[in-house]
C-alpha positions in Angstrom: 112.5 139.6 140.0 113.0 142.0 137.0 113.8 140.9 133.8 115.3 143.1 130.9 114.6 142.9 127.5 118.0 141.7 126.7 117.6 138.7 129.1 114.2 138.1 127.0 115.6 138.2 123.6 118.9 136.2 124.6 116.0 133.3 126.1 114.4 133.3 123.5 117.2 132.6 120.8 118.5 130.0 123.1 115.3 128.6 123.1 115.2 128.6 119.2 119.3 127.0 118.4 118.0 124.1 121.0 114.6 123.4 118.9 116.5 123.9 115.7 119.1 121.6 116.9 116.6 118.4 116.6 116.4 115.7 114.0 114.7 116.7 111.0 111.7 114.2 111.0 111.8 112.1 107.2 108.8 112.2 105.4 107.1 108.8 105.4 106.9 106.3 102.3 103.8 104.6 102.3 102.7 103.0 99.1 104.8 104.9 96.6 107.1 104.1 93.4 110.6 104.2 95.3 113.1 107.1 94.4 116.3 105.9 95.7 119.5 106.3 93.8 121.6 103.8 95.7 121.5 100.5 95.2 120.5 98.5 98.4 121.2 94.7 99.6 117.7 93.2 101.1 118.2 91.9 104.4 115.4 89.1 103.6 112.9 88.4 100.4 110.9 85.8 102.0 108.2 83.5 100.0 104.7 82.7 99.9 104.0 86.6 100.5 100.8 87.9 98.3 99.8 91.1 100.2 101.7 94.3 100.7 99.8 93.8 104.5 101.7 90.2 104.7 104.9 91.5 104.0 104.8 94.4 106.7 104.2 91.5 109.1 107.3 89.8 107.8 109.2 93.6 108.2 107.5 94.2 111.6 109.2 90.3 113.3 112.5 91.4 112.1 114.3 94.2 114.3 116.7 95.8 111.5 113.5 95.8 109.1 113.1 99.5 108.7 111.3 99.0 105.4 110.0 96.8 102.0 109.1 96.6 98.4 106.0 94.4 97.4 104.9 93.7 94.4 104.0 91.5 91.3 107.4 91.0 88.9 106.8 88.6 86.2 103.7 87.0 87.6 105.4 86.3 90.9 104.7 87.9 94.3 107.5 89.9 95.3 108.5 90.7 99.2 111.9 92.3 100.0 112.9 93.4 103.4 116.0 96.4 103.8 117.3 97.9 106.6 117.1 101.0 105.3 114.2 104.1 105.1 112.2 103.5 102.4 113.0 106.8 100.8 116.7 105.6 100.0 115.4 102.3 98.0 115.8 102.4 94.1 113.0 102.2 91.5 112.0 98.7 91.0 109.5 97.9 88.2 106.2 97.0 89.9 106.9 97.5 93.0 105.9 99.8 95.9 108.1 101.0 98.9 106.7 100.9 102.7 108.3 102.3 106.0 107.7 99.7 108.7 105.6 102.9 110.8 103.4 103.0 107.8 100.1 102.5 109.4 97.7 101.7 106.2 99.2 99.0 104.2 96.5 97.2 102.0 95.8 93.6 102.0 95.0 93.7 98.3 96.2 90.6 96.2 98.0 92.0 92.9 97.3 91.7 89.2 98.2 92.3 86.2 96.2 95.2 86.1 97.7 96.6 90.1 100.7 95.1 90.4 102.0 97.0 93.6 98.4 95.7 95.2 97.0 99.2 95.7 93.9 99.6 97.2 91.4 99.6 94.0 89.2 102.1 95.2 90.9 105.5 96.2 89.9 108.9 96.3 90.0 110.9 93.6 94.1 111.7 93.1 95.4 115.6 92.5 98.3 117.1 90.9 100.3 116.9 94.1 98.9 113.4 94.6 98.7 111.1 92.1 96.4 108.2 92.0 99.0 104.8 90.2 95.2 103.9 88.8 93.4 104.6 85.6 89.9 106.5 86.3 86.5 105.3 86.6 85.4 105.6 82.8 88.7 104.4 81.0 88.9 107.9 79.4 91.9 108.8 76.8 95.6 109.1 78.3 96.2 112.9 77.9 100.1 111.6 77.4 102.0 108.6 77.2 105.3 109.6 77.8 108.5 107.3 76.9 109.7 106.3 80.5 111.5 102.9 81.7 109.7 102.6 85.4 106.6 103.5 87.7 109.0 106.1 89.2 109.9 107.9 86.2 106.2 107.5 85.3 104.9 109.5 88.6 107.8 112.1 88.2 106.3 112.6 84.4 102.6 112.8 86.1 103.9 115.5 88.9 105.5 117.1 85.4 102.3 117.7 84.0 99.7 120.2 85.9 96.8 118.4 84.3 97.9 115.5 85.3 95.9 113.7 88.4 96.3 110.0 87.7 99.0 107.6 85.7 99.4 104.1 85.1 102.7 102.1 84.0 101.3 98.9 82.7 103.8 96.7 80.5 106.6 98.8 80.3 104.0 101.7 78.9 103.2 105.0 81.3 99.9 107.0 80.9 98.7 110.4 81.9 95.3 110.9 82.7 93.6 114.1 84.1 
């Protein structure tokens, strides 16, 4: 059998339209201030929830659970189930956005001090990945910017190049590097 180049080249694009034709894949939100601009109606915001782990369980035994928020509002335990990606929930003070195919969700009790209930001991956070935590030393913010939620906190952190790690404590945001 003898193939011409033309044959090749027309294979080959049709090769490429059917690849390019598939679903982008979304880019997981695992433990991050959510960036929606929608608002969204929970499906479920079940009690008696006090780790981030716990309420991934509740997510997980509901089929149109696709992702949650946990967190500690106003000294109460916070678990909301939606029915949509995590990516398309609004900021929420204090609270962190899952995907249910998140596959490390800390079982961390929150505070005062880590009201999402991060883990408490991360790596070391970079420019293009944040740590929400204050570093080992409490050293001097390098900026305390005037912003209303975690979200708008982060985006100020990604804003700064020196900036590797932020906290949003009590309605006040700092920048540490």
């Amino acid at each position: 059998m003898h193939c011409s180049f033309s044959t090749t080249v027309i294979a080959a694009f049709s090769l490429l339209s059917v690849v390019c034709a598939s679903p982008i894949a979304s880019r997981q939100v695992c433990g991050a201030a959510p960036v929606g601009t929608v608002a969204q109606t929970p499906l479920l915001q079940p009690t008696g929830i006090t780790t981030a782990s716990a309420c991934a369980t509740q997510c997980k035994g509901n089929p149109a659970c696709l992702s949650f928020l946990f967190g500690l509002v106003n000294g109460v335990d916070k678990c909301i189930l939606y029915s949509v990606p995590a990516s398309s929930l609004p900021p929420q003070t204090n609270l962190v956005a899952y995907d249910i195919a998140c596959t490390s969700i800390p079982s961390v009790v929150p505070t005062a001090a880590n009201p999402g209930g991060l883990r408490t001991r991360q790596a070391q956070g970079t420019h293009a990945n944040p740590l929400n935590a204050a570093p080992a030393g409490a050293p001097a913010p390098i900026g305390t910017p005037k912003v209303n939620d975690l979200a708008a906190c982060l985006a100020s952190c990604k804003g700064n190049p020196s900036c590797i790690a932020y906290t949003f404590k009590s309605g006040v945001c700092k920048l540490f590097n």
